[in-house]
TIDO-231322 format. One record per residue (C-alpha): y, z, x; residue in one letter. Coordinates in Angstrom, 1 decimal. Each point is the difference from the previous one (the first is absolute). Example, Ala and Ser with C-alpha at 12.3 -4.5 7.8 and 13.67 -1.06 7.14 Angstrom:
2
((-4.5; 7.8; 12.3); a);
((3.4; -0.7; 1.4); s);
END
This chain:
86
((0.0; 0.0; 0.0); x);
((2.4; 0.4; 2.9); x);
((-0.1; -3.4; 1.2); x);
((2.4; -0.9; -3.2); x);
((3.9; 1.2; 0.5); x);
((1.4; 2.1; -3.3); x);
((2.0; -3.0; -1.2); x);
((-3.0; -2.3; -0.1); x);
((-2.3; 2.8; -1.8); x);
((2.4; 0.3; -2.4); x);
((0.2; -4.1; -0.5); x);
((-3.9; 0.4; 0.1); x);
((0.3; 3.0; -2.6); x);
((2.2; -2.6; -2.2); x);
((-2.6; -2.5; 0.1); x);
((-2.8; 2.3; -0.8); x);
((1.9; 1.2; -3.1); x);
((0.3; -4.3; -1.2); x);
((-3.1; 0.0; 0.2); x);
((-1.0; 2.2; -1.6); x);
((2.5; -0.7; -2.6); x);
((-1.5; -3.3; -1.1); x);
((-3.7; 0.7; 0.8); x);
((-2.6; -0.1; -3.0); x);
((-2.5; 2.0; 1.5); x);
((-0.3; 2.6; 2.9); x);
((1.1; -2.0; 3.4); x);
((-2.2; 1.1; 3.3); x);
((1.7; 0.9; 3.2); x);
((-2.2; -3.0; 1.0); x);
((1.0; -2.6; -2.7); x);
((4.3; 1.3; 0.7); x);
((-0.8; -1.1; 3.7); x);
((-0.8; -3.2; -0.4); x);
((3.0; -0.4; -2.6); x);
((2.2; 1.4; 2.7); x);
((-1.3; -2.5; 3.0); x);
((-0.4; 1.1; 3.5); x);
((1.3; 3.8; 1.4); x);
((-0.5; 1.9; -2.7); x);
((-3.9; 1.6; -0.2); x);
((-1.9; 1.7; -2.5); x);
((0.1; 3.0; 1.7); x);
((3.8; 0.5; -0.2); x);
((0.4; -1.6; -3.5); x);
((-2.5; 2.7; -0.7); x);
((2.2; 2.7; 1.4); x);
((3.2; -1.6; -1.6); x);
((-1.8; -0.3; -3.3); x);
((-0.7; 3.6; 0.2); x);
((4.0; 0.8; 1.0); x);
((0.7; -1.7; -3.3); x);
((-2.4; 1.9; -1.7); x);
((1.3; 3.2; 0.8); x);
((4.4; -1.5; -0.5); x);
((-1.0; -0.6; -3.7); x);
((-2.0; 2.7; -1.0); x);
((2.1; 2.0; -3.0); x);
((1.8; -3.4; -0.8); x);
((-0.4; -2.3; -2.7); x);
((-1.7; -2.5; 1.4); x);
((-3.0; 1.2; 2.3); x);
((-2.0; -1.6; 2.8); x);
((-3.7; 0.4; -1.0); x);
((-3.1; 0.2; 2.7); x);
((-3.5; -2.2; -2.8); x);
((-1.9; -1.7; 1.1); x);
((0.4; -0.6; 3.4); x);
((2.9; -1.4; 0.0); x);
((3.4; 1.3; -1.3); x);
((2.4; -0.9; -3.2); x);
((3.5; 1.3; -1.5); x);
((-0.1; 1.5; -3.3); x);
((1.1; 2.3; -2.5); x);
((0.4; 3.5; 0.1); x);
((-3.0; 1.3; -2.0); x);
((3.1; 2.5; -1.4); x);
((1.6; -3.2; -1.5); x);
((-2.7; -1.9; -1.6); x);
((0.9; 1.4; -3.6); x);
((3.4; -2.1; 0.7); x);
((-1.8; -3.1; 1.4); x);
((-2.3; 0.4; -2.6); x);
((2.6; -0.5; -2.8); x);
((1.5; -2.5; 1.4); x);
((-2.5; -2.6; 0.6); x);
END
């Protein structure tokens, strides 16, 4: 994780989270590496997956570990409200 200076974990962070964002099912450190190209491995997407995990917990949007793989969702406190609305 220390071969990455703090401006380009955090551009790495903001990738991770678009990802995320858009995927239909859980993403694998693996499968976001080869999305992201050359430099970045599964290893630290792993670790930087697991950072992200930890920013959102308490928030209305979580980052959820299923499957293998990881996904943003809903806070299980808020699915009355999603609920309702869809």
């Amino acid at each position: 994780m220390m071969e990455f200076p703090v401006q380009q974990l955090n551009t790495i962070k903001n990738i991770l989270e678009s990802l995320l964002f858009v995927a239909r099912k859980p993403l694998t450190p693996e499968e976001i590496a080869q999305a992201m190209g050359e430099g970045v491995s599964a290893e630290a997407i792993t670790t930087l997956l697991e950072e992200l995990l930890r920013d959102y917990e308490g928030k209305g949007i979580n980052i959820i570990k299923v499957a293998g793989g990881y996904l943003m969702g809903t806070s299980p406190e808020n699915a009355d409200y999603v609920y309702n609305l869809l």
